[in-house]
C-alpha positions in Angstrom: -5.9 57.1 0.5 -8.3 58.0 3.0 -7.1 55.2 5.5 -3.2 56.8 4.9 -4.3 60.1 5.8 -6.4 59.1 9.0 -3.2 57.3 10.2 -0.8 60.2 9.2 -3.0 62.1 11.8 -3.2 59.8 14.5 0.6 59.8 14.2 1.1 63.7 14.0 -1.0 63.6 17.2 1.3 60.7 18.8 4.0 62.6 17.9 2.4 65.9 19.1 1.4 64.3 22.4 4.9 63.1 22.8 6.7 66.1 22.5 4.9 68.0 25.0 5.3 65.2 27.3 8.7 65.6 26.7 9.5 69.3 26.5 11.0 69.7 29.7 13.8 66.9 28.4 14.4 68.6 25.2 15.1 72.1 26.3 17.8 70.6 29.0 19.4 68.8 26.6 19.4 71.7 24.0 20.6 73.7 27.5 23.5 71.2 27.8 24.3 71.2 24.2 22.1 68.8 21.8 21.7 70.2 18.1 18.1 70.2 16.7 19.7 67.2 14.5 20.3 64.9 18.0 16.9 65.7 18.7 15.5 64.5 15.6 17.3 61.8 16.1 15.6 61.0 19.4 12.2 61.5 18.0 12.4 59.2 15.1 13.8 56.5 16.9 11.3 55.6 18.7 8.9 55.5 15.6 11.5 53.8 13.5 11.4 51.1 16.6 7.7 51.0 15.6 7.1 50.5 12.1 10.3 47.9 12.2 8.2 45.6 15.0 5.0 46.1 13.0 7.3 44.9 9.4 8.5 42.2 10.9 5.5 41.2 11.9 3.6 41.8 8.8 6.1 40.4 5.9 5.4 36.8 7.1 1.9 37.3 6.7 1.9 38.7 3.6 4.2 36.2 1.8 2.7 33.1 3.1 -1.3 34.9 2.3 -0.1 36.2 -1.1 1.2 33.1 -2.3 -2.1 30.8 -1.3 -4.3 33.4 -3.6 -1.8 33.8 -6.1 -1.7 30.1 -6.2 -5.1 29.9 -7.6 -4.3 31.5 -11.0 -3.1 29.9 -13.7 -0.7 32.1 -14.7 0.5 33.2 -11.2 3.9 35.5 -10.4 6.3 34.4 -7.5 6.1 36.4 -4.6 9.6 38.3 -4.7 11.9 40.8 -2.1 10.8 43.5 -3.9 7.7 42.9 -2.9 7.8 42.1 0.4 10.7 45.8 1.1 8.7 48.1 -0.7 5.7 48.9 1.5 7.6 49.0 5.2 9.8 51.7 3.3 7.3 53.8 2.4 5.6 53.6 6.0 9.0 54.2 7.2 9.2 57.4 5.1 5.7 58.7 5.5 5.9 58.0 9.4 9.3 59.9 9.0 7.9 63.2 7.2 5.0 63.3 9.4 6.6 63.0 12.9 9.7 65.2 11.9 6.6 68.1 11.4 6.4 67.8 15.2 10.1 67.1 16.0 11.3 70.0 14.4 8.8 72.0 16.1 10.3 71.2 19.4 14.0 71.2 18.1 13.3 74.6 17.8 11.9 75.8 20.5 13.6 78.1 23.1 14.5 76.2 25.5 14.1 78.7 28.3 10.5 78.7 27.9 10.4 75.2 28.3 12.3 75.0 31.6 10.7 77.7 32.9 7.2 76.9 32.6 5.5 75.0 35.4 
């Protein structure tokens, strides 16, 4: 639990750093139109690009690491798609809740402050 909450904050701050970098992009969009919804949008992309990567990545080694020490039972389960879709959706939706803390923050700024400041 504590290793969840440690990442949580190193991805509020990613997510914090991120849209600073970016306010001068957001308020021009939201100047030229975009809905706090678009913006969303654009934050979680990139973080949904992320955790999909690290899945992909991960499932592999899972299955073929959980079926060599499951195989040394003797009463041992098959490794199922349950399994292996269960924990990337639930770092997709806590990576989700905690950059959209930070995303709407910034979809709701003014965006004349944002221009304006140099």
């Amino acid at each position: 639990m504590l290793a969840i909450v440690v990442a949580c904050l190193g991805l509020l701050g990613l997510s914090s750093f991120l849209s600073r970098l970016r306010t001068k992009e957001i308020g021009i969009r939201k100047v030229l139109g975009a809905n706090a919804y678009s913006i969303l949008i654009l934050f979680s992309k990139e973080f949904v690009k992320l955790v999909c990567i690290a899945s992909l990545i991960a499932m592999p080694i899972f299955y073929f690491a959980a079926n060599m020490w499951l195989r040394n039972y003797a009463f041992h389960i098959q490794v199922n798609v349950l399994m292996l879709l269960t924990p990337p959706l639930l770092l997709l939706c806590i990576a989700l809740l905690t950059t959209s803390i930070e995303s709407i923050r910034a979809a709701l700024a003014n965006p004349v402050t944002s221009i304006r400041s140099e």
